[in-house]
NUMAR-20785 format. One line per 2 residues: number of its first residue (from 1); for each residue x, z, y of N, C-alpha, C, CB. Coordinates in steps of 0.02 Angstrom, whole numbers, plus 50000, padded with zeros to 5 digits. Each point is the difference from the previous one (the first is absolute). Glycine has a CB too. Example, Ala and Ser with C-alpha at 12.3 -4.5 7.8 and 13.67 -1.06 7.14 Angstrom:
BEGIN
1	50660,50390,49716,49955,50000,50059,50045,50000,50060,49905,50062,49941  50077,49902,50112,50042,50003,50059,49961,50037,50055,50059,49892,49968 $
***
This chain:
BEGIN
1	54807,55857,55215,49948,49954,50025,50008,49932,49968,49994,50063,50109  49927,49905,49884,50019,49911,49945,49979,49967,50055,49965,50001,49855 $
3	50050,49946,50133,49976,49913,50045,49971,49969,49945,50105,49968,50089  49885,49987,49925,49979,49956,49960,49987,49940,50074,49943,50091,49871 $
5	50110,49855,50125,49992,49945,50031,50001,49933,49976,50033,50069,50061  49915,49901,49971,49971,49935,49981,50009,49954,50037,49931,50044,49955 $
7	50099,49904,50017,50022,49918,50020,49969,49947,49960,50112,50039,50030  49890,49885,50006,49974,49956,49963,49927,49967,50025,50071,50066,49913 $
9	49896,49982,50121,49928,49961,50009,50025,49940,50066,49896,50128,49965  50022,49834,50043,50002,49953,50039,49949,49952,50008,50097,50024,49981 $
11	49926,49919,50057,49927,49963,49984,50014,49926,49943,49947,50042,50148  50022,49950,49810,50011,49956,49948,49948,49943,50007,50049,50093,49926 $
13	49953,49838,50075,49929,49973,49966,50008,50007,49939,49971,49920,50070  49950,50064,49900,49967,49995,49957,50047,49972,49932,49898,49989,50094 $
15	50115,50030,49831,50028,49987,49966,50082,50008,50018,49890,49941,49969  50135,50082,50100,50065,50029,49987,50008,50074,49990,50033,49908,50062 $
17	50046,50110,49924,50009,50063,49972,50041,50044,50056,49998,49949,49872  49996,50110,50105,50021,50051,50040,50024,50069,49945,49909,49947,50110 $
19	50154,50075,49909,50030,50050,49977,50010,50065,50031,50038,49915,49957  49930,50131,50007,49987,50067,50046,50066,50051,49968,49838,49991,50017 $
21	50201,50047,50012,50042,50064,49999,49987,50057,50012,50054,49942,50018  49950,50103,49944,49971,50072,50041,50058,50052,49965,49841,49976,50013 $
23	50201,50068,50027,50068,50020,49989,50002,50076,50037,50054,49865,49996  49940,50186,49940,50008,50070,50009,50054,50006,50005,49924,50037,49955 $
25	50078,50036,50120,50070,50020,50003,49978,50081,50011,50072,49878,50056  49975,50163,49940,49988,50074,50027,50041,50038,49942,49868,49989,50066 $
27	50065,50097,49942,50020,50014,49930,49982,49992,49953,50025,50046,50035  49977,49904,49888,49980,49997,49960,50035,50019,49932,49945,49938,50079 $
29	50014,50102,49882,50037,50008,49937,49988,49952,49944,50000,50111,50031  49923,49864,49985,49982,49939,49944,49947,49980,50014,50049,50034,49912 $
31	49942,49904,50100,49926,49955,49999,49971,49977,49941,50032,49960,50095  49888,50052,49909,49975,49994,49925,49985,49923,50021,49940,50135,49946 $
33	49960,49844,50058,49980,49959,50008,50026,49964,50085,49910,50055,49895  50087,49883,50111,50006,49971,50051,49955,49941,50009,50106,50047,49995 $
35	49839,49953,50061,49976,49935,49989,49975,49985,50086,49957,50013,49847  49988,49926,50146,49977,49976,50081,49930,50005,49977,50097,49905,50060 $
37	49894,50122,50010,49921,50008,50036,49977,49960,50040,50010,50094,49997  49943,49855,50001,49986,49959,50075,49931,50010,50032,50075,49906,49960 $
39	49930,50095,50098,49918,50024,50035,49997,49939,50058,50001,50161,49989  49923,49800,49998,49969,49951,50032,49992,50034,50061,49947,49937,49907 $
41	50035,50024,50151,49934,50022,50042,49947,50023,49998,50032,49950,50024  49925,50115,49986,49925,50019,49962,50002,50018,49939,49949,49928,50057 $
43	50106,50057,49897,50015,50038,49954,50020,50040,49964,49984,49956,50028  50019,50107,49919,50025,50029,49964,50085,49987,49967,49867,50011,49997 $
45	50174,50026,50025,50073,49983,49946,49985,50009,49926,50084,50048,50087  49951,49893,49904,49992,49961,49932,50057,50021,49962,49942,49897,50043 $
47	50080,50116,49883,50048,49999,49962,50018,49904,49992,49959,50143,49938  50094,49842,50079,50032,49924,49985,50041,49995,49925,50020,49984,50142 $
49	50021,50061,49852,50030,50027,49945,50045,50040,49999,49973,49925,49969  50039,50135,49969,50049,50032,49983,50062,49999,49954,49914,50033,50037 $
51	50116,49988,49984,50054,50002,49929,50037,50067,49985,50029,49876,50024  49995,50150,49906,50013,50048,49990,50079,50004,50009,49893,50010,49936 $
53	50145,50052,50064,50076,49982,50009,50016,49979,49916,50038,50099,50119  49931,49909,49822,50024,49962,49947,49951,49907,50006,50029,50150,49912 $
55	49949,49842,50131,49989,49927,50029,49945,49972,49969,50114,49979,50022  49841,50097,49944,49924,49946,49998,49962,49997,50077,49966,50043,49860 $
57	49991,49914,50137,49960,49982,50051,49918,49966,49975,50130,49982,50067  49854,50046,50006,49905,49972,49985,50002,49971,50070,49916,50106,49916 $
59	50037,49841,50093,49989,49970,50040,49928,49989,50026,50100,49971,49960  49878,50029,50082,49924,49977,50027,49973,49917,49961,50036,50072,50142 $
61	49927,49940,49828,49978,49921,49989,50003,49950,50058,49924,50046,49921  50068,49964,50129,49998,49934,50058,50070,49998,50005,49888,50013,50080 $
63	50164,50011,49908,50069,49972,50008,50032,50002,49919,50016,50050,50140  49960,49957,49821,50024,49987,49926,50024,49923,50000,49910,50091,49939 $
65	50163,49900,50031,50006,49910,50004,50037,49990,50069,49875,49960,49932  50116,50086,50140,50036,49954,50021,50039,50041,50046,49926,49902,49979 $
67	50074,50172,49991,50043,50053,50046,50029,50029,49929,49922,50036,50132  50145,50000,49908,50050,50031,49955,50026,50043,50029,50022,49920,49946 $
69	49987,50139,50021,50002,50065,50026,50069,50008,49954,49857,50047,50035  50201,49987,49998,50074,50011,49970,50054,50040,50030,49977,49901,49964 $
71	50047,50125,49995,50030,50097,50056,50079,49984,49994,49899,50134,49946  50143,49893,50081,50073,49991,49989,49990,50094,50011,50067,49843,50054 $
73	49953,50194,49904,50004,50063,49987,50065,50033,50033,49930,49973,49896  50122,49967,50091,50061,50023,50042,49995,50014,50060,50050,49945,49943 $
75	49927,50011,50075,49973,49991,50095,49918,50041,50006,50065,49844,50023  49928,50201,49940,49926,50010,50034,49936,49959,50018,50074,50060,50033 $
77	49914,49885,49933,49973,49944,50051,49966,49958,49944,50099,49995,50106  49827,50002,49944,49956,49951,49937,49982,49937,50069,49918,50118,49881 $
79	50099,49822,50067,49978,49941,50012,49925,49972,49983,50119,49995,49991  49853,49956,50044,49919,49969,49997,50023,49935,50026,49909,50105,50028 $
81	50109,49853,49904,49989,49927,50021,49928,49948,49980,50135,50018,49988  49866,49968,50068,49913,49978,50023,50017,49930,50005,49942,50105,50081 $
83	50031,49842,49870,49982,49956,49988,49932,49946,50001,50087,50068,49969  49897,49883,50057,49931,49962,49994,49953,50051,50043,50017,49937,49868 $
85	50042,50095,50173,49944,50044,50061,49942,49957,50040,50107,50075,50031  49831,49966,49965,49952,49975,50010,49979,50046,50067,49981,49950,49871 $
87	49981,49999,50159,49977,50038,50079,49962,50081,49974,49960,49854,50080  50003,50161,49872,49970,50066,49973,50044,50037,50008,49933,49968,49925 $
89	50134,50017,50077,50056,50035,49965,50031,50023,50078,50025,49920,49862  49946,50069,50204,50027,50022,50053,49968,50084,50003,50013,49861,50062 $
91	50028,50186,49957,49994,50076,49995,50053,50008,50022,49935,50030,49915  50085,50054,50113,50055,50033,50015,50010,50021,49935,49987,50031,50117 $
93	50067,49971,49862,50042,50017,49907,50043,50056,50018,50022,49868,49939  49932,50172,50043,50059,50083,49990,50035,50011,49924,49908,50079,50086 $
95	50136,49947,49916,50053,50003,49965,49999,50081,49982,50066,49888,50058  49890,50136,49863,50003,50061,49990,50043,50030,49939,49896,49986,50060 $
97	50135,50080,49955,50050,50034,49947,49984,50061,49967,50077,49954,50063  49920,50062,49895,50011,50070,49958,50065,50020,50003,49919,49977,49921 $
99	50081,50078,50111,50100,50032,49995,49999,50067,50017,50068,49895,50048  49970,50091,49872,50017,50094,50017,50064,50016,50031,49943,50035,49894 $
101	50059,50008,50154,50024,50015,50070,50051,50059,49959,49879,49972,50110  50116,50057,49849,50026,50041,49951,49981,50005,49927,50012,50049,50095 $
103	50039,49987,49857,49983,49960,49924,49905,50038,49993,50173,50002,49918  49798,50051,50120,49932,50023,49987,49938,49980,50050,50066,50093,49947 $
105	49971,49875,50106,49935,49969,50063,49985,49910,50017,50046,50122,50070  49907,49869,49898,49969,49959,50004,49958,49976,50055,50022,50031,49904 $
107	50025,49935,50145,49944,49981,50069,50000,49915,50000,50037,50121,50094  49898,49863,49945,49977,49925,50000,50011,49959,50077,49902,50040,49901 $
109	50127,49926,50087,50026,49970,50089,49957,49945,49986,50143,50027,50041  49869,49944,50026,49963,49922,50039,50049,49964,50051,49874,50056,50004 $
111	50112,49893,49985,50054,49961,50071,49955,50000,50052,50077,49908,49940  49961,50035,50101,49983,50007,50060,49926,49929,50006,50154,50064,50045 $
113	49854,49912,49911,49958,49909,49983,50047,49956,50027,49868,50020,50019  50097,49946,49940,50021,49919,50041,49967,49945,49990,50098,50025,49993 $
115	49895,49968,50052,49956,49921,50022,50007,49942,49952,50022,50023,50122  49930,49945,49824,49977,49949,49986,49952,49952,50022,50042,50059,49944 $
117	49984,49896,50088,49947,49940,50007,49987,49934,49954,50027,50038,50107  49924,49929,49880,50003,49946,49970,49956,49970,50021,50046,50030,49923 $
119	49986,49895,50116,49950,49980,50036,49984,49917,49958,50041,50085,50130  49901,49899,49867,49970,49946,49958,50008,49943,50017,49931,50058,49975 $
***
């Protein structure tokens, strides 16, 4: 069985930063992609950005410039440091993984969210 747990959210004003954690445990044989999902109120979940375990990444244009997406492979665990956070930028931020559970099964986890606020 995987986890995937998430630390870091909160409430920020406007132009401060916030650092998100999200940290697989269970059985894993190898994690591919790792990235964050965030979903508004009334809205659709959004891709925020990904990164690969050789450490490319794509990002959403509305956070290009002032978020950073970064994995420690040792530890299982991708980081989202959120910078010049803007009130738009309040959503619950899920924390999603590719991991194969064995060297031939490929399954996709989700955390649990966590709360971003940014208040103006």
């Amino acid at each position: 069985q995987v986890q995937l747990v998430e630390s870091g959210g909160g409430l920020v004003q406007a132009g401060g930063s916030l650092r998100l954690s999200c940290a697989a445990s269970g059985s894993i044989f190898s994690i591919n992609a790792m990235g964050w999902y965030r979903q508004a109120p009334g809205k659709q979940r959004e891709l925020v950005a990904r990164i690969t375990r050789g450490g490319s990444t794509n990002y959403a244009d509305s956070v290009k410039g002032r978020f950073t997406i970064s994995r420690d492979n040792a530890k299982n665990t991708v980081y989202l440091q959120m910078n010049s956070l803007k009130p738009e930028d309040t959503a619950v931020y899920y924390c999603n993984a590719n991991i194969l559970i064995t060297k031939w099964e490929l399954r996709d986890y989700w955390g649990q969210g966590t709360q971003v606020t940014v208040s103006s």
